[in-house]
C-alpha positions as CSV (number, residue, x, y, z in Angstrom):
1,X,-54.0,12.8,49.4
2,X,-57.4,14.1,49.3
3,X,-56.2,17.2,50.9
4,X,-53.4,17.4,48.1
5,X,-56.9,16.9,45.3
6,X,-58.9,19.5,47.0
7,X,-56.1,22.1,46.5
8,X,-55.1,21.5,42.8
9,X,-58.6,21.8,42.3
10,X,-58.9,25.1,44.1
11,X,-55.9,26.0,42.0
12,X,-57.8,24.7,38.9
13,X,-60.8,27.2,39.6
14,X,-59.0,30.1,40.5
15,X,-56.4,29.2,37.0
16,X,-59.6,29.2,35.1
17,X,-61.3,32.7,36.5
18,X,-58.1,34.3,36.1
19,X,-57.5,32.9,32.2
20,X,-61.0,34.1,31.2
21,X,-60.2,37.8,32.8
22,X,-57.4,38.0,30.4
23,X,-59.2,37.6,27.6
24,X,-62.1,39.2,28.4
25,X,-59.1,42.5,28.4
26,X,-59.2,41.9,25.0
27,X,-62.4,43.9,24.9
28,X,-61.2,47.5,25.1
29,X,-58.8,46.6,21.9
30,X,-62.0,45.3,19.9
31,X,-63.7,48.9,21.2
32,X,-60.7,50.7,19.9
33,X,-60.2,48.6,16.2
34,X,-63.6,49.2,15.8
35,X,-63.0,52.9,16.2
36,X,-59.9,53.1,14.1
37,X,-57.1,52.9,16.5
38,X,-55.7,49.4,15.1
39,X,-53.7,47.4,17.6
40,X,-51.4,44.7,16.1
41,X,-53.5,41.2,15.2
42,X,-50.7,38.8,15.6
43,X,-50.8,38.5,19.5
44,X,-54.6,37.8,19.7
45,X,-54.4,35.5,16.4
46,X,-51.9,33.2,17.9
47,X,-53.8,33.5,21.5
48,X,-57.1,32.6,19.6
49,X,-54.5,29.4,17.7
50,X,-53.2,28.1,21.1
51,X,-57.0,28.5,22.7
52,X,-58.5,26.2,20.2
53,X,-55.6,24.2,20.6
54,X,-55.3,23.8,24.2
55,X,-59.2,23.2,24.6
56,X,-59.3,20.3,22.1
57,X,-56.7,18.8,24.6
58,X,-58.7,19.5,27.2
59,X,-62.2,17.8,25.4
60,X,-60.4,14.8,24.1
61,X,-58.5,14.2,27.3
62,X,-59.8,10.6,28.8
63,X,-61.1,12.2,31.8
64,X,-62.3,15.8,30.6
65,X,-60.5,18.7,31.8
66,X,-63.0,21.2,32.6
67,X,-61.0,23.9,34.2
68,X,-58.8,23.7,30.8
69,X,-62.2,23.9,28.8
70,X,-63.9,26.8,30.5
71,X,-60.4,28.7,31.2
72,X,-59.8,28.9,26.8
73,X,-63.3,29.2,25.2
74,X,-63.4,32.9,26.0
75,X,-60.0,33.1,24.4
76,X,-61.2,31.4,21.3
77,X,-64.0,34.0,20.8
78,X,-62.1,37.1,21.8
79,X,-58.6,36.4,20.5
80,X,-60.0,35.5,16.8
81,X,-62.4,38.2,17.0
82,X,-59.7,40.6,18.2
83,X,-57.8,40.0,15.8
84,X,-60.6,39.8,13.0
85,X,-61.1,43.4,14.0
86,X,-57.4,44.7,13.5
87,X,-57.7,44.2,10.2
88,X,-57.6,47.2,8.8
């Protein structure tokens, strides 16, 4: 059993690492709004949406859910400001 704990943690880390890579690939679309070549706002506005959403589950669990947490913060920031700067 605490073989079985150790693992889904493992998992939990490496779910988390891998989470914040992807939105930190949001950064090359900022560069390129910023420089005029708009990409379309809709994907990074709902992935900025289901961020917030999935990190207040995380926060108001009864037992916190830090891998939850720390995997959609990034995704908050970037997605939202992603899309802030698709606007054109």
């Amino acid at each position: 059993m605490q073989e079985e704990t150790k693992v889904i943690r493992i998992i939990g880390r490496m779910a988390s690492v891998l989470s914040v890579l992807m939105y930190v690939s949001y950064i090359p679309q900022i560069i390129s709004n910023m420089h005029g070549d708009y990409g379309n706002p809709i994907q990074p506005l709902v992935a900025g949406i289901n961020c917030t959403v999935w990190t207040i589950y995380g926060y108001f669990k009864a037992e916190r859910d830090w891998p939850i947490i720390v995997a959609n913060v990034p995704g908050i920031f970037l997605g939202f400001f992603t899309f802030y700067t698709a606007l054109h």
